[in-house]
C-alpha positions as CSV (number, residue, x, y, z in Angstrom):
1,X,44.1,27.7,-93.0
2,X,40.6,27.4,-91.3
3,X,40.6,28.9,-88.1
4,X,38.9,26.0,-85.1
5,X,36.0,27.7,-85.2
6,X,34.8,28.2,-88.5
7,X,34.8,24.4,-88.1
8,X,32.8,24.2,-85.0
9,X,35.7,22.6,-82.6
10,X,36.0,26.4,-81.0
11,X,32.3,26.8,-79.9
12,X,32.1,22.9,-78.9
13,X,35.6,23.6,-76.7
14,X,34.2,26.1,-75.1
15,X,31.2,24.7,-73.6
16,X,33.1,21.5,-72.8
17,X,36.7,22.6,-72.0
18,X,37.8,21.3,-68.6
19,X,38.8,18.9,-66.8
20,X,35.4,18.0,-65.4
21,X,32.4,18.6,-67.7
22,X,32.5,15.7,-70.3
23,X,32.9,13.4,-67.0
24,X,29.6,15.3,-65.4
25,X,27.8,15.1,-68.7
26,X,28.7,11.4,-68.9
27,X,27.2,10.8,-65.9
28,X,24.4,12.6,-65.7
29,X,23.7,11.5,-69.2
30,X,23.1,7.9,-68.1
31,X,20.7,8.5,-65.5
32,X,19.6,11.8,-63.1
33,X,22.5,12.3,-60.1
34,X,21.7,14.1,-57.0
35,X,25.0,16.6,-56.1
36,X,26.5,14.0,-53.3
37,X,26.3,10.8,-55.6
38,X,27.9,12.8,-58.4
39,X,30.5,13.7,-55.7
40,X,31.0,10.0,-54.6
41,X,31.3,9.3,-58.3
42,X,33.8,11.3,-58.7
43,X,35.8,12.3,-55.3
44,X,38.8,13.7,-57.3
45,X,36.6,16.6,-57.6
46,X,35.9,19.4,-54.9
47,X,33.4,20.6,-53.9
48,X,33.9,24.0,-54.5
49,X,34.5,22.6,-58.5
50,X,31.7,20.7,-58.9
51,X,29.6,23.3,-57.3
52,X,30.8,25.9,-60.0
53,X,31.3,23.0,-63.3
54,X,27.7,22.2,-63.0
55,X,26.2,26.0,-62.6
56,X,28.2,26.5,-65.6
57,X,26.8,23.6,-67.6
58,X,23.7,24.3,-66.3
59,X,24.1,27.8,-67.9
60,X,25.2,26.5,-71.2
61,X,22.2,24.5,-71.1
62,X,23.8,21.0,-71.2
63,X,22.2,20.5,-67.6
64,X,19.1,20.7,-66.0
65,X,18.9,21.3,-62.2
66,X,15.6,19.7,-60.6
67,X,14.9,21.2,-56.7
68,X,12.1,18.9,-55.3
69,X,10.9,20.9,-52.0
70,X,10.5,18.7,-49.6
71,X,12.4,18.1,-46.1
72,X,15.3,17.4,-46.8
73,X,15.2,19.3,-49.7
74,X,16.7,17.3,-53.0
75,X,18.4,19.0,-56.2
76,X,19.1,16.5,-59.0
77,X,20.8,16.8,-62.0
78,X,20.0,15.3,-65.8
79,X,21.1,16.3,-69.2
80,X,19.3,18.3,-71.5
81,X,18.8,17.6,-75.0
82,X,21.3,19.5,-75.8
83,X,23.6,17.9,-73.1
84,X,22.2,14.7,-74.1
85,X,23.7,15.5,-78.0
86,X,26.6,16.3,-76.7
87,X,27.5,13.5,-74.5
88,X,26.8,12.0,-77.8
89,X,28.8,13.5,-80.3
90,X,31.7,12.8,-77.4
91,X,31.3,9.0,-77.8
92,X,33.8,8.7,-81.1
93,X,36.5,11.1,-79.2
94,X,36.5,9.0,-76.2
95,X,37.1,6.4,-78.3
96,X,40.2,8.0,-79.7
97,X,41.5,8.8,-76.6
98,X,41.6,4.9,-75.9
99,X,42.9,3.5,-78.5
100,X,45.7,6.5,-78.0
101,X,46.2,5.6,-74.3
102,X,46.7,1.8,-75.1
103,X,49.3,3.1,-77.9
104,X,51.3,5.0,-75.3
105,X,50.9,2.9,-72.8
106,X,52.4,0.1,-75.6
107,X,55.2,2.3,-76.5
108,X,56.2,2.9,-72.6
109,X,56.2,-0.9,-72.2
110,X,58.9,-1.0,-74.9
């Protein structure tokens, strides 16, 4: 049997495993985000985790940070391309997982 990735799923798990990056890239895929709407967003999220979710996308290159210098200074965040493809190719699993919470949540009502 194939091992996940020879197929691809391993490399594409890595850069998006997590509880917060697809969200992130979702968001910042529809339009740029400064760091305190992304945090309103999504408050589930702490600080101290969105601080290090987006230096790591930003490091995998699915996320580009933008520092305007100016008082206050302003950092905002967009997708890349490659975020941008990404985001993307996330679309049909997103999907899935619908269709699969509605099921469950169906077989609970039983």
């Amino acid at each position: 049997m194939a091992k996940p990735e020879s197929c691809g799923l391993g490399p594409a798990f890595q850069v998006i495993g997590g509880k917060w990056k697809a969200l992130l890239l979702w968001r910042v895929h529809q339009e740029p985000r400064r760091f305190g709407e992304l945090k309103r967003l999504i408050p589930e999220i702490s600080e101290k985790m969105l601080i290090q979710t987006l230096r790591e996308m930003e490091a995998d290159g699915l996320v580009h940070r933008e520092v305007f210098h100016q008082v206050p200074p302003r950092v905002e965040y967009s997708a890349t391309r490659l975020g941008a493809s990404l985001d993307e190719a996330l679309v049909p699993l997103a999907n899935w997982g619908t269709k699969y919470a509605k099921r469950l949540e169906a077989t609970q009502e039983r």
